[in-house]
N, C-alpha and C positions, 0 to 999 in steps of 0.2 A: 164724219169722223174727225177727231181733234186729235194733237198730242198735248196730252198733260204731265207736268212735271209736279210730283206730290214730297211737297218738304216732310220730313217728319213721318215719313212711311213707315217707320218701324214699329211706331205707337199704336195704342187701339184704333182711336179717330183715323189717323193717317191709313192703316192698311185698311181699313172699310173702307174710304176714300179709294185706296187704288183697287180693290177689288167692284167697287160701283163703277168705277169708269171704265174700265175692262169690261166687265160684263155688258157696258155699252156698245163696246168695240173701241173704244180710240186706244189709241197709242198713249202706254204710261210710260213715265219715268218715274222709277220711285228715289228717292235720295232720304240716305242712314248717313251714318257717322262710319260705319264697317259694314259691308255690304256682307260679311260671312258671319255676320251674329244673324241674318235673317234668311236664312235656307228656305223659308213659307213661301217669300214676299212672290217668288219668281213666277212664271204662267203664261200663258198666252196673251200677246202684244202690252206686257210688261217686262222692263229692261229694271236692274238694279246698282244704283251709282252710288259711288263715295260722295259724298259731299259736307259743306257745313253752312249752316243757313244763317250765319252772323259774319261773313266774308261775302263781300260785294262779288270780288273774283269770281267765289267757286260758285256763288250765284249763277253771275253771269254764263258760266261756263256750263252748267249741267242745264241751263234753261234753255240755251240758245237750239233754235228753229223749235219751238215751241211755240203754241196760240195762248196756252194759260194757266196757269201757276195754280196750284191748293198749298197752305200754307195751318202745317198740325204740328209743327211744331214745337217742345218742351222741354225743358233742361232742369233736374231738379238738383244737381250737382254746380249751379252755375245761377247766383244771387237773381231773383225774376227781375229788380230792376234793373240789371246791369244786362238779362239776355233777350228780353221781351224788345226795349226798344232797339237793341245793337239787329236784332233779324229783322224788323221792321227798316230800320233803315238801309241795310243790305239788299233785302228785299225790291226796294223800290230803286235803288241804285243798281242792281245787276239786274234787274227782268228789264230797267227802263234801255242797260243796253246791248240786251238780247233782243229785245225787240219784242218782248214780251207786253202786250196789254191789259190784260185782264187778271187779276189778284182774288181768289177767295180763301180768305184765311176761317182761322177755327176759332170764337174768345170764348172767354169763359161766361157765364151766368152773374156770378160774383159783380161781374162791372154793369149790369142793371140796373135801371133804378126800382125801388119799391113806390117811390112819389116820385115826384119831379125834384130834379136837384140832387134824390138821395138814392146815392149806391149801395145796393145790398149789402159789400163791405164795410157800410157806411153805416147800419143800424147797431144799435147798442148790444153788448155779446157778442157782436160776431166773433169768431174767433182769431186770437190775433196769429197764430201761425199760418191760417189761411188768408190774412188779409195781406202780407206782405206780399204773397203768389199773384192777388188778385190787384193789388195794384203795379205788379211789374205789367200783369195784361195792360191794365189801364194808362200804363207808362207808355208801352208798343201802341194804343189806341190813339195815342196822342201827335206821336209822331208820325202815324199815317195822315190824320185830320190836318196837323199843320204843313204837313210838305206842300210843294208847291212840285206837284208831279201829273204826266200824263197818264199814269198807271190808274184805271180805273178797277180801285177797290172796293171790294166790300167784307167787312166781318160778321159771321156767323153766332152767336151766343147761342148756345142751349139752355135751358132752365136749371138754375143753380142749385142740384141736385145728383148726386151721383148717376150716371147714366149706365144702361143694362147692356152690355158687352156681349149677350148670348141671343137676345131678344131677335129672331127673324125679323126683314126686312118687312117694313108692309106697303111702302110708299106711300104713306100720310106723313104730315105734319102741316102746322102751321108757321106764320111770319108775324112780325108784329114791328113796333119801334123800339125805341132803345128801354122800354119796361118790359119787366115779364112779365109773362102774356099768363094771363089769369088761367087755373087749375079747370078745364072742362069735368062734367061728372062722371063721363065715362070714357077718360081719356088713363092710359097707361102710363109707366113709365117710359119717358124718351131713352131711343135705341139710337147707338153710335151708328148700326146700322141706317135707319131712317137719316141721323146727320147725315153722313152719306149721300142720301136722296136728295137733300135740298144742295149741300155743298155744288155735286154734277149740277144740278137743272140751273144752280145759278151758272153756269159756266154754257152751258148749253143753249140756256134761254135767258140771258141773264134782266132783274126783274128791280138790281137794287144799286146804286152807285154810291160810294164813297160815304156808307153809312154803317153805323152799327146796327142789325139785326138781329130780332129776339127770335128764335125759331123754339117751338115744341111740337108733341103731339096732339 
């Protein structure tokens, strides 16, 4: 049993995250912005804290005696590249001194490549209100790659497609590199649930360092 502290618990990705890890049995910590807008979150070896994930401080402070950070983090009221990289950097500066080692954060699909070289954001059409969103990821993406930190991270991408919020659990999915990982024939849509699945096992058994990761079903 581990304790995890899950940034951004209040979101879809974030509470499947602490309801996977609980259902494991470890110790969560979930951290919102208001712990009384989320009445759900609470449950068996789940605690729910104020916190804010772009403050080294309150980092530090809702991490400590902790084994390993989830990081779902989102702010749609707050410019992506002014919040992506400011939690990134908090990130690695309060878990490094909590004592926190291990980071698995959530990214987005969007910062994929379709080739080499070229991010989905990056192909012609895409949409320019979603690309701004997807290069604040790709901004946070950046300043994890350049830090010069002990925090062994990894990020998460699901396939750049709306994901199924109701979908049961199945414990499948797959990993890939930094492209999306090509459409199986008889594969569904990916479930926040199943994120979930990979986010824990990388935490549990972790498989991937200081890389971006394409996960689907």
């Amino acid at each position: 049993m581990s304790k995890i502290v899950v940034f951004g618990a209040g979101g879809r990705a974030g509470h499947h995250a602490v309801a996977e890890a609980a259902a494991r049995g470890h110790q969560v910590t979930a951290v919102v912005r208001d712990p009384k807008q989320h009445p759900d979150l609470g449950g068996t070896g789940v605690a729910v804290v104020a916190g804010d994930v772009t403050r080294p401080d309150s980092v530090a402070e809702v991490a400590a005696r902790h084994d390993a950070a989830v990081n779902a983090a989102a702010r749609l009221d707050v410019p992506a590249e002014t919040f992506f990289p400011a939690a990134a950097r908090a990130l690695l500066d309060g878990l490094a001194r909590a004592g926190v080692g291990r980071l698995v954060a959530i990214g987005i699909g969007t910062v994929l490549e379709t080739a080499p070289g070229v991010s989905v954001h990056d192909v012609p059409g895409f949409p320019a209100e979603g690309r701004a969103f997807s290069l604040g990821h790709a901004a946070g993406l950046a300043v994890l790659r350049g830090a010069d930190t002990d925090i062994d991270w990894v990020v998460m991408a699901p396939p750049p497609t709306v994901l199924d919020n109701e979908a049961a659990r199945t414990g499948r999915y797959r990993t890939g590199g930094t492209q999306v990982l090509p459409t199986e024939e008889d594969s569904v849509s990916f479930s926040y649930a199943d994120l979930a699945v990979a986010l824990i096992d990388e935490i549990e058994t972790p498989k991937h360092h200081r890389a971006l990761v394409a996960v689907a079903s």
